[in-house]
N, C-alpha and C positions, 0 to 999 in steps of 0.2 A: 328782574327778568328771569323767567324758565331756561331751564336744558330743555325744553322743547323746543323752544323758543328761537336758542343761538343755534340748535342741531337743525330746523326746518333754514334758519337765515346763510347758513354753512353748504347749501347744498348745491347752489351755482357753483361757488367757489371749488368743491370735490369735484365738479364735474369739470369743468377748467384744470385744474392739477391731475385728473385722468389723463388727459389727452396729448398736455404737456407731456406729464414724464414719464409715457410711452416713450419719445422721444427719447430721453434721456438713457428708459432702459435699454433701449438700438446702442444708444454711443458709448454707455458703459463699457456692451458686449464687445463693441467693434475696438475696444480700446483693449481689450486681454483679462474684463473681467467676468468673473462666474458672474451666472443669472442672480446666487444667494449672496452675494458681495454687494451686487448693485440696489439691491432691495433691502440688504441690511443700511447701506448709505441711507438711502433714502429716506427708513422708518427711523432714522436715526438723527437726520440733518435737518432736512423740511426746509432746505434751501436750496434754488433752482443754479444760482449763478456761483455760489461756494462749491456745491457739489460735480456742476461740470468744471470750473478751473481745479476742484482738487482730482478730477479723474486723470486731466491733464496731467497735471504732477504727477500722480502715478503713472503714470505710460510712460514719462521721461524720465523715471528715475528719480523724482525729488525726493530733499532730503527732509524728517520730520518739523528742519526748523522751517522751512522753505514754505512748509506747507501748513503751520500753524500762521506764521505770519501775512502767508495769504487768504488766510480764512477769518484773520483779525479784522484785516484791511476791508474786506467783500462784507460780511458780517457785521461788522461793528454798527451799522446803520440799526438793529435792531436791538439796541439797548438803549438808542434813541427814542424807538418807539414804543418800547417796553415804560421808560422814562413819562413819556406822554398820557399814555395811558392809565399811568400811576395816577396823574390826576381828578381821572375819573373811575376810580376805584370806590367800591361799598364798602361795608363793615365786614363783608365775608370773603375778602382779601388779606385774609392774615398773612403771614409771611411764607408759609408750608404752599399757601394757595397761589400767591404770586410764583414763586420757584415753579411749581407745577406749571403753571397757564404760560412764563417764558417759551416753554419748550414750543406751542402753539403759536407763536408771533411770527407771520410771516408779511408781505406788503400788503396783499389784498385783505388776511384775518384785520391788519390792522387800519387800515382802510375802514370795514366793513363798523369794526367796532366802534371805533374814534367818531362814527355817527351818532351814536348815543348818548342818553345824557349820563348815564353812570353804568358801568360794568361791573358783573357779579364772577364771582367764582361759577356757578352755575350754566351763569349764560355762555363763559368765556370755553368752559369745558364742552358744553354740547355744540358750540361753534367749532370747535377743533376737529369735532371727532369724523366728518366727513373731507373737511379737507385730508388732514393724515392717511386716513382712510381711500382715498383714490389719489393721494400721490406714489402710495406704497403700490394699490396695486396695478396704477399705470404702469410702475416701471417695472413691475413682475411679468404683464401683458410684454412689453416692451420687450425684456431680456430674454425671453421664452421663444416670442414670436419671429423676433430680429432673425433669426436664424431660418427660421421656415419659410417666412414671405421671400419673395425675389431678391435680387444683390440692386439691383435698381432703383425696387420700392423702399426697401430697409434703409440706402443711402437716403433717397427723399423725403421720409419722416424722421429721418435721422436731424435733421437740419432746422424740424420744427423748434427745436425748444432756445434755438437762435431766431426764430420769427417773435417768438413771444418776446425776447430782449430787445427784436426791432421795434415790438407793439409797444412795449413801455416807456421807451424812450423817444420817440417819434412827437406824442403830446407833448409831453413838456420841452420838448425843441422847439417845439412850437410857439411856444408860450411864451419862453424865453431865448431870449439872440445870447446873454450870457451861455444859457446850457448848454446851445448850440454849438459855440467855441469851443466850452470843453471839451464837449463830446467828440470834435474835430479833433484838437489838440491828441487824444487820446486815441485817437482813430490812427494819424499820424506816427505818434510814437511807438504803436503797435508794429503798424506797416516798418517800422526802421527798425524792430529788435527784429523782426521775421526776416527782411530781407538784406542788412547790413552783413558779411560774413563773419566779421570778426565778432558782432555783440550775438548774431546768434549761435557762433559757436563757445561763447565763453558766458552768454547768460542764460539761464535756465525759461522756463517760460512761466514758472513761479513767480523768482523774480523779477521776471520783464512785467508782469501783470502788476506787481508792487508797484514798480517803479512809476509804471506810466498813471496808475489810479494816484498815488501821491503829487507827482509832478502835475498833473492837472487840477487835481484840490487843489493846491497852494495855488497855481497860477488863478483859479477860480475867485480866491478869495480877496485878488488881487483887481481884478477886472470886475466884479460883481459890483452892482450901481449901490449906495445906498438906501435908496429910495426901495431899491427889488428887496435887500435882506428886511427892511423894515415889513414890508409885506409877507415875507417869509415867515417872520416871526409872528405877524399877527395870525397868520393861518395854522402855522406850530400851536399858540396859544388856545 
């Protein structure tokens, strides 16, 4: 397949990470950073849910480890799919080419791709280049604007890029009553580092984020039917 090809298929998806990380570049602002802070994150990270838990850390003061470990945690999910995708790699995935096309692996790039019957270097770069391309300059819009539009409007869009983490997660609740409990359980433990005195004043929101995403994996892996991971896996595969 063409870089025409993944660049025309890439082009919903740029349009969706526009709108998002407006968003994101409101919260950035509202959290104490330059406009060119939030926009170097951005073109840098190409992740929605790493890069607001790591703005958080910075507004609280987190410390480097605090904040590698929760970007391990939030992240890691993309070496899974990086993984996956390996298997439908061409001959022009040399090793140079993979490294490069990592930096592009987001849920929807990989979504998008994983429909395919084989991925190119080619196709995988002109797929990128519009997502990248209107996540960066959403949140340039974002950080620039935040400030001009009202204190009202700016709160209200500010909040989008938490609808979009309700939109993702909503289906597969759905789908599944296991996902559901997690997602409770984590709802939960949230709610108890925020409003416990002692643990929100003695745990950071770094590592309450750790915590409660760990402590719900494990109870996850625990409560999950067999019957559901076999089907996970066949759909993985």
């Amino acid at each position: 397949m063409t870089f025409r090809h993944g660049f025309i298929s890439g082009l919903a998806i740029g349009l969706g990470y526009l709108s998002v990380s407006f968003s994101f570049g409101i919260m950035a602002v509202n959290s104490g950073l330059t406009w060119w802070q939030a926009v170097l994150i951005s073109i840098t990270n190409l992740t929605s849910a790493g890069q607001v838990a790591g703005v958080g850390i910075m507004a609280s003061g987190g410390s480097p480890v605090e904040m590698a470990v929760t970007q391990l945690v939030i992240n890691l999910r993309y070496s899974l799919m990086a993984i996956s995708l390996s298997q439908k790699a061409d001959s022009s995935m040399t090793v140079p080419a993979r490294l490069a096309n990592s930096y592009i692996i987001t849920d929807e790039i990989f979504g998008l791709a994983s429909t395919q019957e084989t991925v190119g270097f080619k196709f995988m770069a002109g797929l990128g280049v519009l997502p990248v391309a209107g996540w960066t300059l959403g949140t340039f819009l974002g950080a620039i604007l935040g400030n001009v539009l009202p204190a009202f409007v700016a709160a209200s869009l500010a909040i989008g890029i938490y609808g979009m983490f309700v939109a993702i997660v909503l289906p597969v609740c759905r789908k599944s009553k296991t996902i559901s409990i997690i997602c409770m359980i984590s709802v939960v433990l949230a709610i108890v580092f925020r409003y416990v005195p002692f643990l929100y004043a003695n745990v950071s929101s770094g590592f309450a984020i750790i915590i409660c995403a760990v402590i719900s994996a494990l109870i996850g892996v625990f409560i999950t039917p067999e019957s559901e991971l076999k089907e996970e896996a066949e759909d993985g595969q």
